[in-house]
N, C-alpha and C positions, 0 to 999 in steps of 0.2 A: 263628155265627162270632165274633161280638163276645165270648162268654163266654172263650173256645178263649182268644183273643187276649189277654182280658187274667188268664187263670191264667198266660202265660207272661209278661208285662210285671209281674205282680205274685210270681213265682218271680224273676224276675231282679231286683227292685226286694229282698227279702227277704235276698236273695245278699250283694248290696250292704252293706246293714244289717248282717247277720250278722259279715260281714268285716271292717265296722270295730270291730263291739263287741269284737273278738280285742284293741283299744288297751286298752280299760275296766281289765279286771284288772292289767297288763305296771305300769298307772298307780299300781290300787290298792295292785299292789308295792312301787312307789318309798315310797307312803306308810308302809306296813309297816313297810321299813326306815328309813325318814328321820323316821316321826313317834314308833313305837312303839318297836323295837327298841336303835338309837344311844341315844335319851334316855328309853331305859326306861322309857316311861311305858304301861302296860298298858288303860290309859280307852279309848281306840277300838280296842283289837282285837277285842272280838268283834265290831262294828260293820262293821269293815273284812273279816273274816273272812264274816260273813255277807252282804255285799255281793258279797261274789269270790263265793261259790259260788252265789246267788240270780243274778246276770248268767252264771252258765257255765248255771244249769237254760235261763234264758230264752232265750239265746242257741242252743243243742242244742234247745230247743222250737220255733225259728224256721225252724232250723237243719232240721228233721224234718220243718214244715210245706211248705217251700221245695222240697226231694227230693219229697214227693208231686205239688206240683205241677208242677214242671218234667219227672215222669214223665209225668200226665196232659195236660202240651200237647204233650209228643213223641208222645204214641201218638196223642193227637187228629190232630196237622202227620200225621202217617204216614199215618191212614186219609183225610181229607181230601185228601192229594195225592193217593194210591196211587185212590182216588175219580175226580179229578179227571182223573189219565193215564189208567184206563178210559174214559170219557166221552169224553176227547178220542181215543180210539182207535177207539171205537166210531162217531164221526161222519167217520172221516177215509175218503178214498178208496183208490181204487188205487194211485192216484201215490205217497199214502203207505206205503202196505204195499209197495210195489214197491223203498222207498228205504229202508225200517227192518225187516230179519230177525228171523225170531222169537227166537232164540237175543239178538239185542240189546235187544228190546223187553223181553223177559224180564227181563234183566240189572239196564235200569234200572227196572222195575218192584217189583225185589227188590232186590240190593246195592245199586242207588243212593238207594234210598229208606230202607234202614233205613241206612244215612251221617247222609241227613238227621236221622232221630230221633235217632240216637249224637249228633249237632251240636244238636240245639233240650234233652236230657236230658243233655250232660255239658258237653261243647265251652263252649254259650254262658252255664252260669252260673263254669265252671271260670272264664273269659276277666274275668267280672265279677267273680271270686274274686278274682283274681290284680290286676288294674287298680287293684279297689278295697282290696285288703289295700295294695299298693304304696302307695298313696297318702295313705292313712289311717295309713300307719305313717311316711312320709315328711313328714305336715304334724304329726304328734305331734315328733318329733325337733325340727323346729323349733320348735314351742312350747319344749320342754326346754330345745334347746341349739340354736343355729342354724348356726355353727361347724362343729360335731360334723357334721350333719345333711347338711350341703355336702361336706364331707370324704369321707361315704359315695356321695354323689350323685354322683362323679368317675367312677363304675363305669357311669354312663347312657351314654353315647356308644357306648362299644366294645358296650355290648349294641344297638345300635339299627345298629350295621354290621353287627355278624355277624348278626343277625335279619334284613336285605336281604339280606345275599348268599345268605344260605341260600335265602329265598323263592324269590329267579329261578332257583334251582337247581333247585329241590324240585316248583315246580311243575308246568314240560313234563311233570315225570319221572311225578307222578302220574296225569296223563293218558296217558300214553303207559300206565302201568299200566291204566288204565280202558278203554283200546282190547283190551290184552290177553285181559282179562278178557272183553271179549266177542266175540274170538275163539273164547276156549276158548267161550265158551259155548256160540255159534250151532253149532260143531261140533256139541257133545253132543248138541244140540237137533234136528238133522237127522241124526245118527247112531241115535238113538229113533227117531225118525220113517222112518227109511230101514232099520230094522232086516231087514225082509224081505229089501229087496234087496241090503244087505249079504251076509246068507246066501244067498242064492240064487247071487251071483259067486263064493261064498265066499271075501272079501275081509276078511272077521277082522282077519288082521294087520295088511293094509295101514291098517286104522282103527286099529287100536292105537297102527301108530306114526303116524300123520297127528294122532291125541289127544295124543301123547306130546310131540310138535315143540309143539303149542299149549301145554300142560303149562309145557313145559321152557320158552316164553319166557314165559310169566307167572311160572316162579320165577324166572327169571335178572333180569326187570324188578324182581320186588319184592326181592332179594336187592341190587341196586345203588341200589335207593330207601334201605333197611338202611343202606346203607354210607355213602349222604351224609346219612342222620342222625344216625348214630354220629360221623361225621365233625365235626359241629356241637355235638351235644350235649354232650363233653370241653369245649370252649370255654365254653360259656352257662355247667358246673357248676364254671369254674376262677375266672369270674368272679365268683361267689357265693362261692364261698369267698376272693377277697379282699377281699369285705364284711367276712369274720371278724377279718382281720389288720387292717383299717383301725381294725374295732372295739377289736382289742387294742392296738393300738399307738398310734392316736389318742387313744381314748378313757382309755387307762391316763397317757397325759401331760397329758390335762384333768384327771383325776381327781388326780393329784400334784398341779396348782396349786390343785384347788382350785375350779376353774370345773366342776367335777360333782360334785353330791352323791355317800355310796355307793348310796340308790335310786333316782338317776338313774341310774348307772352300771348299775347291774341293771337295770335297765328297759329301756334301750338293749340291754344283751347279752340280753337275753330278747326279746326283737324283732327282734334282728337276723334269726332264721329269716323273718319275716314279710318281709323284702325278699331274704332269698333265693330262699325259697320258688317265687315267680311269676319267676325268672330261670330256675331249674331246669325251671320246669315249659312253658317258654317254647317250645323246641325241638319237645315233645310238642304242643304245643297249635297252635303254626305247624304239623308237620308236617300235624296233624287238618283244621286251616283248609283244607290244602289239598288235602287228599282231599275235602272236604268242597264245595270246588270246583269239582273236576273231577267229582264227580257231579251237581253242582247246575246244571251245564253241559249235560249230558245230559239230566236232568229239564226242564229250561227249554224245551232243543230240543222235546221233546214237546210240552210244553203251551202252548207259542208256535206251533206250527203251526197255520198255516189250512188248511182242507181247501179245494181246486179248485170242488169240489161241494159246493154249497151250493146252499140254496131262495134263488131271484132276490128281489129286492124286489117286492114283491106279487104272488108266489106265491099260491094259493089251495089248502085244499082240495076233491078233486072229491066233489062235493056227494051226485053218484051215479052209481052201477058205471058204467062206457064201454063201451061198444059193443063197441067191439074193433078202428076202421079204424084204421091204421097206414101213414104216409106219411115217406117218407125224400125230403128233396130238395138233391140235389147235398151230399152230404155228404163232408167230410173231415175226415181227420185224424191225426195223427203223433207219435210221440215222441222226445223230444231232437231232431227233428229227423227224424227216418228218419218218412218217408212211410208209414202203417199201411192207412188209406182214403182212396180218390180219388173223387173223384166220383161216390158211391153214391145212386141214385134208383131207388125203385121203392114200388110203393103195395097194399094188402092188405084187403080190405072186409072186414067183420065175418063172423066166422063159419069166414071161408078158413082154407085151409093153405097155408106156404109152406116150400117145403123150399131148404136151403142145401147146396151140395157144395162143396168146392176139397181142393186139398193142403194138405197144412200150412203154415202160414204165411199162408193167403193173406188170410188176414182175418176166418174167418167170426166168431169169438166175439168179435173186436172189436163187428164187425157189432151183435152183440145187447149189448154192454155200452154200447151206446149208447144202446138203447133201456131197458136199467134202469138209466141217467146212472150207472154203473159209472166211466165217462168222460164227457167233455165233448169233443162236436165241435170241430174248430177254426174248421169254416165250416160252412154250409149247416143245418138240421131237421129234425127228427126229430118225427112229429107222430101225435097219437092221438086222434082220431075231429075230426079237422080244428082241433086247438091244439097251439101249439109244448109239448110236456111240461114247457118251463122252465116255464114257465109254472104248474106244480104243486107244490106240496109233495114232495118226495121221500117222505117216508111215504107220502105218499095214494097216490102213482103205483105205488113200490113193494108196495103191500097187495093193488094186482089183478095181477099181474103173478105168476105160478107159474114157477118155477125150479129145473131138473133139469140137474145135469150129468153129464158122463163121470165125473172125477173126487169120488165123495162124501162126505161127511163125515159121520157121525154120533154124534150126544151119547152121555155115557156115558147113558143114558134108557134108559127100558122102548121096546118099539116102537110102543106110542101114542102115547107123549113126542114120540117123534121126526115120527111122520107126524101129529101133530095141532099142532107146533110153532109153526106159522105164522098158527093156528086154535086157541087154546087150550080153547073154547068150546065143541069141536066134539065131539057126543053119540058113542057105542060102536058103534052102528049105524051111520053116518057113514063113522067111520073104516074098518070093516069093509067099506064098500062103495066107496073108493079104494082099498084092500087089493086090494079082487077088481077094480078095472080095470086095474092096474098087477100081478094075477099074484102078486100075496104074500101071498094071504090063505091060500094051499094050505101053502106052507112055514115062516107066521108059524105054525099050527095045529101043527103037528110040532112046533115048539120045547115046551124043558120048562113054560115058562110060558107059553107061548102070547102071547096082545099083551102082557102083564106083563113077557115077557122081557126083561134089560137086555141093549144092543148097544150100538155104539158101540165106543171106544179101550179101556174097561176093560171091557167084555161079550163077550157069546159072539160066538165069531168066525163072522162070515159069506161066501159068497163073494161075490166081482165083481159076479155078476148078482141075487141077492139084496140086496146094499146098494141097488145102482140101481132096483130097482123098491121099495123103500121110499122112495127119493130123490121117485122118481115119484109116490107116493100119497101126499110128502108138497106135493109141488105141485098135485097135484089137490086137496087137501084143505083148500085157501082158494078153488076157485069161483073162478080167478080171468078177467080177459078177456081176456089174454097167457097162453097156456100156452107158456115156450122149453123144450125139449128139446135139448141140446147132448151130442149123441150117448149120449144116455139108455140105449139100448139097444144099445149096443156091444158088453157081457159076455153079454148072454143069445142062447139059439140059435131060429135062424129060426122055431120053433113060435111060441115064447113071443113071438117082435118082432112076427108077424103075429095074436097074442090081444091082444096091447095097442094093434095098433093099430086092428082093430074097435073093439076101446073104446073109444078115441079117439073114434073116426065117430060115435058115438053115444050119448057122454055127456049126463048130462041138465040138463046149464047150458051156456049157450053162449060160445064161448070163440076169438079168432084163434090158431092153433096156427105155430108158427116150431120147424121141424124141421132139426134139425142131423146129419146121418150122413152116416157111408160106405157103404156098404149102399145100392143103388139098390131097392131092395123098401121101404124106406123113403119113398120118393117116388110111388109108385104109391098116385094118388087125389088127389095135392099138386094145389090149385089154380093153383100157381105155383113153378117148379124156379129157384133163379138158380144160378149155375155164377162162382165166384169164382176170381180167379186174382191176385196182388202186389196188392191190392187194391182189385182194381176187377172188376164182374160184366162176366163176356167172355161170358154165354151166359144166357138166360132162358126159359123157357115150360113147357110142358105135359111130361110122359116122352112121349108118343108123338112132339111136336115134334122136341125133341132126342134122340131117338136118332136119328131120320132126318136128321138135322144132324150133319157131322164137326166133332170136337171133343173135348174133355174128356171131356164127359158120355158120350159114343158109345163113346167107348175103356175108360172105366171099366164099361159096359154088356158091351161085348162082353169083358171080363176077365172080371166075376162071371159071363158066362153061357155063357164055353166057346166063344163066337161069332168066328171068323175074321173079321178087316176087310179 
């Protein structure tokens, strides 16, 4: 980091340099005319000659050196952050992802961060260009002529008001552009994503124009951003140009008495660009600052978040595998406020199944994201083989813990990739034999590459019930001492739910299994049924218990089975 840091403290330092040496020749001018040319004396010009062009090589050689590097600590700042917002991404929780869209994560992970390189590669040595030309040409005048130098200097104020008003203007506006922009984004982002079920309503158009409304006010934002910098910018370049007049019309009445040589007088009109220059370019470079702002606002937000879930203070890792007891005690818990779980207690010895029913809503996948600190209780425990889980390392807890849901995602990866994901380690034979408990070894074989096959977003398309039982062998395929299944088998048909779950019965590591379905054939053989309902379990026990129990479970029993109540 130290190196990174100081290519760009020694690109801005060169900047600096570079920009004053522009005085050097404007100087060796004056001499030209005042020492050689007026009194004819030809003795120092080659001298003087070879001096101007040796200070333009050195200066263009500085000049060349300074661009490399101020490329090289933009791209370094870019990967370094772009780095850094990963990592902070990757360790935050739900809460966060709950609060940042992908369409926005996106945004600032790409426009806002190549802002930042545009600002560390042009922005910040332009800013030192412009500061330090101004200045270095402003304490030469003085040396010259002090008079003169002041005279010019009368143009400072009116630039240092219209540069405020502009800022408070310029600023909201840029943000308000930067929200835009990830408007449109998040759109595009979940219109990809949602491509299926776009066509499926076929709702085409109505995307077209829901993109188009996003479109049209990000141009209309950045079309009145245009507008109040053009607005400004006539002003900053009317002012530069009455450096010119000040220069003709002052400097030509010093030059008459006599209090300016003629290479002074050259020298002065050959510089005057130099105090233009960073007044014109003023406009441009505020406007940059403040884009540069408003994304650097966004970028912060990320990398200043603390994640909820976090390892406690002495945290430990588990030393070795857990058993698999699992105890919940009076647990709660809520978001913003809205009440999610109540008072959730109940306990599961090594080895059991326990199966989860409710309607939607009523808690169950909270239920389990409690047990893989997905979330954090607001009160009460959650406990694995008799210690509170804070109590652990999130990696350690998370490595036994096998995780299948309804919803699956899969890498663009071959199908090993995918189901050895969690297992990198794990040998061909292995893999092959989570394949066949989970039912995918039949239909991985039919593909054209067979486990080589790439699936996934960019790979061959699979259906419903083939992703989920790769989902599935890919959570078997860490051994772990938590197997959750969150309605894992939802896609696939009663054959295949009742082969997978023999295999369950009788896998050959032992495992607590937490079973999440609709499907009451799902719970048959469950050591323990809990029955959830707004969040809290209104019913527990065995299937034979509760269906001779009215209730939930009874009702949903006698639907799947055609059974009058």
């Amino acid at each position: 980091m130290g190196e990174k840091k100081w290519r760009f403290i020694t690109g801005l330092i060169l900047a600096g340099i570079t920009s004053s040496l522009i005085i050097v020749n404007p100087y060796l001018s004056q001499r030209l005319i005042d020492d050689v040319i007026i009194p004819r004396n030809t003795a120092p010009l080659l001298k003087l000659l070879a001096a101007m062009f040796c200070m333009q090589v050195f200066r263009l050689s500085l000049r060349y050196i300074m661009v490399i590097l101020m490329e090289l600590a933009s791209t370094d700042s870019l990967t370094s952050m772009r780095r850094k917002m990963y990592e902070v991404i990757q360790i935050q929780d739900y809460r966060f992802l709950d609060k940042f869209r992908t369409g926005n994560l996106m945004t600032r992970m790409t426009s806002d961060l190549d802002m930042l390189r545009h600002s560390v590669a042009w922005i910040s040595y332009q800013f030192v260009d412009a500061v330090t030309l101004f200045g270095a040409t402003f304490v030469f005048y003085l040396f010259i002529n002090w008079k003169m130098a002041l005279s010019l200097a009368t143009v400072t104020p009116f630039i240092f008001l219209i540069s405020s008003i502009f800022v408070k203007r310029i600023r909201p506006r840029f943000r308000l552009l930067r929200e835009k922009l990830t408007s449109l984004s998040t759109t595009v982002t979940e219109n990809i994503h949602g491509n299926r079920v776009v066509k499926a309503f076929a709702r085409e158009e109505y995307e077209k124009e829901h993109f188009e409304e996003r479109n049209a006010d990000y141009r209309d934002t950045s079309v009145d951003n245009a507008y109040i910098v053009a607005q400004y910018q006539p002003l900053l370049e009317l002012v530069s140009q009455v450096l010119l007049i000040i220069m003709l019309l002052v400097g030509g009445i010093f030059l008459i008495r006599g209090e300016l040589t003629p290479g002074q007088y050259m020298s002065f009109s050959s510089l005057t660009w130099a105090l233009a220059m960073p007044l014109r370019m003023l406009g441009i470079l505020l406007a940059d600052l403040q884009r540069f702002h408003a994304a650097a606002t966004m970028i912060i937000e990320v990398v200043s978040s603390v994640p909820a879930v976090v390892d406690k203070s002495g945290a430990v890792e588990m030393a070795e595998r857990p058993q698999g007891a699992i105890e919940f005690r009076n647990v709660n818990f809520s978001i913003d406020g809205a009440p999610i779980l109540e008072d959730i207690s109940f306990r599961a010895e090594p080895g059991q199944s326990i199966g989860i029913l409710g309607s939607t809503g009523s808690g169950k996948t909270s239920l389990i994201n409690m047990l893989t600190r997905f979330y954090e209780p607001d009160s009460g425990q959650v406990l694995l083989d008799g210690v509170d889980i804070q109590n652990y390392t999130l990696s350690s807890l998370r490595r036994h813990i096998g995780l299948a849901r309804q919803e699956v995602f899969l890498f663009s990866d071959s199908v090993t990739g995918n189901i050895s994901y969690g297992n990198p380690g794990l040998d061909g034979e292995s893999i092959r034999r989570r394949a066949m408990q989970s039912d995918a070894h039949g239909f991985i074989l039919n593909m054209e590459d067979g486990y080589e096959t790439l699936v996934g977003e960019r790979g061959v398309g699979l259906s419903g019930g083939q992703r989920q039982r790769i989902a599935l062998a890919r959570a078997l395929a860490v051994e772990p001492s938590l197997l959750i299944l969150d309605d894992t088998t939802s896609s696939v048909d009663s054959e295949t739910e009742q082969y997978i779950q023999n295999q369950l019965r009788k896998m050959d590591f032992s495992c607590t299994k937490i079973l999440i379905a609709q499907r009451i054939t799902s719970f048959r053989g469950a050591d323990l049924i809990l029955v959830m309902d707004r969040g809290r379990i209104v019913q527990r026990g065995k299937h034979e218990e509760l269906v001779k129990q009215q209730g939930f479970y009874r009702h949903i029993w006698a639907l799947q089975n055609n059974v009058k109540e």
